[in-house]
Each structure stands twice: as structure tokens, then as C-alpha cells.
N, C-alpha and C positions, 0 to 999 in steps of 0.2 A: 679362125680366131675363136677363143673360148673365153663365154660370159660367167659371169656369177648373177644372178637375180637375187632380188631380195624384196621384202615387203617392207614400206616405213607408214606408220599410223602416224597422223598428225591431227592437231586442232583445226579447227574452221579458219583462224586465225593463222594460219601457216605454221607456228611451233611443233617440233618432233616432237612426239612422247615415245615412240621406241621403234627397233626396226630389229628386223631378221630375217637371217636367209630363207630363199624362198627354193620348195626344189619343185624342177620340172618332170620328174622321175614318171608321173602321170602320163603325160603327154607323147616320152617315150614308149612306156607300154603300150599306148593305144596305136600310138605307128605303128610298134612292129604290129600287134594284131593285125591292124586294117593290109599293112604289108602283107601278110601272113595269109588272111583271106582272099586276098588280090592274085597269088600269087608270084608277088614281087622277090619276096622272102622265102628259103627255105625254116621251117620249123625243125631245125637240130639243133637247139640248144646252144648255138653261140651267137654273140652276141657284136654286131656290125656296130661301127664307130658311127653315132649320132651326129649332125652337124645341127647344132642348134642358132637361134637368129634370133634375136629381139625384133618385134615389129613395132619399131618407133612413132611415137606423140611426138607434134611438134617440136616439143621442148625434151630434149634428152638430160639427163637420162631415163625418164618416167616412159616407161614400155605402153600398149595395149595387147598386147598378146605376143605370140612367139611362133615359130616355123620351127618343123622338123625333119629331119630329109635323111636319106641312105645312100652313101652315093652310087651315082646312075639311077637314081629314081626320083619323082617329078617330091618336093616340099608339102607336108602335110602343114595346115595354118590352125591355130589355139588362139580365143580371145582370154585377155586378162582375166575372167571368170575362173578359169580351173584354178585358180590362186585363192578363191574366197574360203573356202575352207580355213585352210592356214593364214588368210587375215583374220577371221575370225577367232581362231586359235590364240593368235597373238594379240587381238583385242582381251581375251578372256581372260591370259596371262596379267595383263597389264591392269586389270580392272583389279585379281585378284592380289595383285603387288600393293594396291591403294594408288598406282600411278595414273587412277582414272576413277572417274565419279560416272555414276549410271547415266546422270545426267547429261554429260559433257556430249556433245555432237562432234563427230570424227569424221577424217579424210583416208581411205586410204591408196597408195601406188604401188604399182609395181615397179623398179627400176630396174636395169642391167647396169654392170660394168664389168671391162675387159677384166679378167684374170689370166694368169700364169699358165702356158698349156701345162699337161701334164706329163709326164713323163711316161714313155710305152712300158714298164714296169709295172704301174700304176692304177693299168687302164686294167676293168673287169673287159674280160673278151668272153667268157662264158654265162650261161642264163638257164633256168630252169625252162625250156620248152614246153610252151602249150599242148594240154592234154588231149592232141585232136587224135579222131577216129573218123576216118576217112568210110563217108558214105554217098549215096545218092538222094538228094535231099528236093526231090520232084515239087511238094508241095512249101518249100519256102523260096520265098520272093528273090529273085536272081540279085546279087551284092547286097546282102541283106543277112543281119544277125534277129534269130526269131526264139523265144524261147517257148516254149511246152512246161505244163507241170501235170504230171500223173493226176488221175481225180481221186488216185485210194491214198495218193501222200498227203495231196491238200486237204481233203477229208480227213486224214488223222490231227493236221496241224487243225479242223475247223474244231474240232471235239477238244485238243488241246486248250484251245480258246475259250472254248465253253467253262471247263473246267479250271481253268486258270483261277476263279473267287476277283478278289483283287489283288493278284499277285503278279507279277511282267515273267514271262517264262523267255527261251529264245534254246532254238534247235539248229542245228549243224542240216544245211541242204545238200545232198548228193545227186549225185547224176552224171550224166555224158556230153561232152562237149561235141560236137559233130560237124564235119566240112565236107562241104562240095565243092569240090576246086572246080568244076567246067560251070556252075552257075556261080562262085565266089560268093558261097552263102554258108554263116555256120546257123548250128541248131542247139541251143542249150537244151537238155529236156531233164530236169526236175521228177526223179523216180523215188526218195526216200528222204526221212527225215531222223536225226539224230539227235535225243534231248541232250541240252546243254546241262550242266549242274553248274548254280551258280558259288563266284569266289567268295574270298574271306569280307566285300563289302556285303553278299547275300544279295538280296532281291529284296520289293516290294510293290507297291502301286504303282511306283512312279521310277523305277529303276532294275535293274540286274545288272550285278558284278561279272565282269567279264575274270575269270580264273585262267592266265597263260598255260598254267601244266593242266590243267582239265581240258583246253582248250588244244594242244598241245596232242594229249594223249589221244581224242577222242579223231583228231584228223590224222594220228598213227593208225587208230584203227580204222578209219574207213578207207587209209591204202593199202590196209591188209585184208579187207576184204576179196571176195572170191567172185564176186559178178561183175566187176570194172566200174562199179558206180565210185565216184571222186566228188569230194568238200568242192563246190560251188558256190557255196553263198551260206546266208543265214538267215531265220526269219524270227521275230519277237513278236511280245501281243502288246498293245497300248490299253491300259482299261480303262473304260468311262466312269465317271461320276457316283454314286449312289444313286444319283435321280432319275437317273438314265432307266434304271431296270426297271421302273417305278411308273414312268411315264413313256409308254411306247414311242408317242409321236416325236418325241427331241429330238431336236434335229442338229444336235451337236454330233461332229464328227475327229473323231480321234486317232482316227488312221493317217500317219502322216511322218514324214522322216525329218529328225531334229538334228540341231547339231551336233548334240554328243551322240546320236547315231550314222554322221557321216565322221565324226571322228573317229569309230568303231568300223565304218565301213573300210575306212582309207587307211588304219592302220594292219586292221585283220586279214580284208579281202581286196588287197591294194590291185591285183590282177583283172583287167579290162572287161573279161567273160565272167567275172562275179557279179551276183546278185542279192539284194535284198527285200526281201517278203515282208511286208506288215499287216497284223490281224489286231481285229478291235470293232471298236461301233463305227461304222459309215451313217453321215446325215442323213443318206434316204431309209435308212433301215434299225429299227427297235435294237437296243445293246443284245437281245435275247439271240438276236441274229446277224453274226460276226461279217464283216467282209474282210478283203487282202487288197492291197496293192501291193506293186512288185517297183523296186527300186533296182538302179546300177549305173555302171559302166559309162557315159554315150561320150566319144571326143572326149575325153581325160575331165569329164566332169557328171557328178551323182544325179540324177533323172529321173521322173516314173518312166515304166515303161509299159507297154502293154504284154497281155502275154493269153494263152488259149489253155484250154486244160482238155488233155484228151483222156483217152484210156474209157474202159469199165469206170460206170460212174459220174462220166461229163455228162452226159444228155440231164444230170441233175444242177448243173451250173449254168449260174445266171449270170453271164456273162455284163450284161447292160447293169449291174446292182455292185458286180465283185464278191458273189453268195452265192451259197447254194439254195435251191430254191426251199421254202417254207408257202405255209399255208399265210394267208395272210391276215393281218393283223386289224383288228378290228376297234372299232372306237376312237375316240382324241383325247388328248395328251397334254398338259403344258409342257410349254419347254425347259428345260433344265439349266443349271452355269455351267459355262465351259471354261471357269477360270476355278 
């Protein structure tokens, strides 16, 4: 049987203010990956007919999550969370229609309802196949995705940061995606970084335009590159305050991933083995001295993740801060606004 989901925002008071379909498209991907790592699934590029499942609320048709399954293989299960994105999306929508006030306190659901199978025509049977490279992966933890970032790329992105002023920059991450089918483990590992040039909205403190044909050309060129590194993710800088630089001790922290960066995430780097890097000021540490968190992927929903930095160069990474190490910082500070 084939569902349609959809999202419907309502008031406290139970009145619709809007509704729209909602896609599981996420949820997919992440099966085949985890399929893919398991291996359940072969990785050539086509593409197995999903069975999808509402997992019912009491009261139907309002969902809490949904199942995914290949058949002959056991149902992967998704709570209604991987949908908050796109409820959000369609809150944002409806605020900017005027059909919502900032004010107003909202509900939202996920429903299913039956639709029309489709016709074998109809149906995509092929898929871009995940860019694995088939390795021996001793030191990652057996059914486990780990990623790596070179300490000479993260170190270009920390300088990039430095130098940012108060401007938002955001680089193209490359690297290798890597499986070990006998421990069912892959390895992203993060070897280079590609600056982004930003579109016709430009950049500033508080934003950068994403440019589709810059965006575009720039992942042409890093498939035409000559040592196998492949667009993986992407990483931007948040910048603090004026007061930030000003007053070491603030303990304001600006590293963090918003909405319109999972909007960016989910539409750019929609693929389950993508990631996102953010650089900026962390609460434990002076603006002078940048940290990173790493976003992505986990169960068809956007996550920090953790991640190691090896290579020439780590033994300078402070792993417990998300820095590289500096001398430290001496004297107190007020704290600064974080609005």
C-alpha cells in the first residue's frame, strides 16, 4: 500500500492554518546507507522499491514516525522528528504569507493517507551510488560511521576563520568516503577544503548567499580532480559580536547550526554520509581563538557529531575545547550580548 504524508500546522485551538506534503526522501537514504554498510544492499546504483509504513497515533490519521524496509530485509523505524525541518519550513512560509503572527502558538502533525500506487513506468529504479572505497578500517568501531578531518585542512579552515573580519565565508569539504564490509563500518575522512564564492545575495556578518552555478561548477571541479577526493560536506564561520574580541572571558558561544543552515544542509548535501563544519567563537574560548563543531547525517535527521582530527598537525588539537591549542589567555573579561 502507498502513503502520501503531509505536514498540517494548526493553532492551539485546533484550527488549520496550512498544510503540505511532507517527503520521506530522508529516511530513504539513510536505509539504503545503513543497508549499504550492513551489507544488506549492494552499492550499484539502483535503486530497490521502498516499502514505506506510517507508525500510527492513536488517533489516525496523525503518524509518529514511519518504517522503512527492502524487501527480504528486517524495517528500518524514524520518529516524526526527521519532518521538523520541513515543519519549520512551512511555519516560515506561513508567517511570511501574513497567515501567522510571531505570536500565535502552533501545533504541528504529521499525517499519512492512502494514495494511488504508481504505475511501474513511473517508478525511478536507478540512483547515484555512494562513493564507497573499499578499505580495511581496524581502528573504526565495528557498525559504526566515524569521520576524520586532516589537521592541514582544518587548520586552513581555522586561519580562514581568523581572517574572515566580520564576514560568514563557507568552503566546499572534500574527501573519501570509506567501508569495511567485515566490520560494517564506514570512514568519512575530510582531506581538503574548497572556498565557496558567495551569490548575487553576497555575504556578511550574519549570512552568505549560496550561488547554484558557483556551487555547481566548484563540485564539477572537485570530480575532476586527480586524487579521488569528492564534495562531502561543507563548512561556514559564525562571527561573534564586536565585544567578543574585546573582552576575552565571554562566554558567548556562536557555534551552532540554525535553521536556515539545515535548510542549506538538506537541500545541498541531501546524502546521509554528508557533513557540516561550523567555526566561530565557542563559550569556553576568547573570539581570538575559533573552535568547529561538525554537523550531519544520523537516522535521516541533522545532529552534532563527534569527530578526531588526525594527520601531521593533530598532536596540536584540542580535542576537549574543538581548537587548536593557543597559549592561554590571561585576565577577566565582562561578558558580552549574544543577541
Amino acid at each position: 500500500m502507498s502513503w502520501r504524508f503531509g505536514i498540517e500546522v494548526r493553532r492551539e485551538s485546533g484550527a488549520m492554518v496550512g498544510v503540505a506534503d511532507a517527503s520521506a526522501g530522508h529516511c530513504v537514504e539513510d536505509a539504503l546507507f545503513q543497508s549499504g554498510r550492513c551489507g544488506e544492499l549492494a552499492n550499484d546504483g539502483l535503486l530497490p522499491e521502498p516499502v514505506l509504513e506510517p507508525l500510527w497515533q492513536a488517533d489516525h490519521p496523525i503518524v509518529t514516525g514511519l518504517s522503512v524496509a527492502f524487501e527480504g530485509h528486517p524495517p528500518r523505524h524514524y520518529g516524526r522528528d526527521v519532518f521538523v525541518s520541513q515543519a519549520r519550513e512551512l511555519t516560515r512560509r506561513l508567517r511570511a504569507d501574513a497567515k501567522l503572527d510571531a505570536s500565535d502558538a502552533l501545533i504541528w502533525n504529521v499525517v499519512a493517507r492512502k494514495k494511488e500506487a504508481l504505475t511501474s513506468g513511473s517508478i525511478r529504479t536507478t540512483r547515484e551510488a555512494f562513493p564507497l572505497e573499499l578499505a580495511s578500517l581496524p581502528h573504526v568501531s565495528v557498525g559504526s560511521y566515524e569521520v576524520r578531518i586532516d589537521a592541514a585542512a582544518l587548520r586552513h579552515l581555522d586561519e580562514r576563520v581568523r581572517g574572515a573580519g566580520q564576514m560568514e565565508r563557507a568552503e566546499l569539504l572534500l574527501g573519501r568516503l570509506r567501508h569495511d564490509a567485515e566490520r560494517k563500518a564506514f570512514e568519512l575522512k575530510i582531506q581538503d577544503v574548497v572556498p565557496l564564492a558567495p551569490g548575487r545575495g553576497g555575504n556578511s556578518s550574519i549570512h552568505f548567499s549560496f550561488d547554484p552555478h558557483a556551487f555547481v561548477a566548484a563540485r564539477r571541479a572537485a570530480h575532476q580532480r586527480s586524487d579521488g577526493l569528492l564534495p562531502c560536506g561543507w563548512h561556514h564561520n559564525h562571527n561573534p559580536c564586536d565585544d567578543c574580541f574585546a573582552k576575552p572571558q565571554c562566554p558567548a558561544d556562536w557555534v551552532f547550526f540554525s535553521d536556515d543552515d539545515q535548510g542549506v544542509h538538506a537541500s545541498l548535501f541531501p546524502r546521509p554520509h554528508m557533513v557540516a563544519l561550523v567555526g566561530g567563537k565557542v563559550g569556553s574560548l576568547p573570539a581570538s581563538r575559533p573552535g568547529f563543531r561538525l554537523f550531519g547525517w544520523s537516522r535521516a535527521e541533522v545532529r552534532e557529531r563527534s569527530f578526531r582530527v588526525v594527520g601531521s598537525g593533530a598532536e596540536h588539537w584540542d580535542a576537549n575545547h574543538g581548537a587548536f591549542v593557543a597559549p592561554a589567555i590571561e585576565g577577566e573579561g565582562e561578558s558580552c550580548p549574544t543577541n
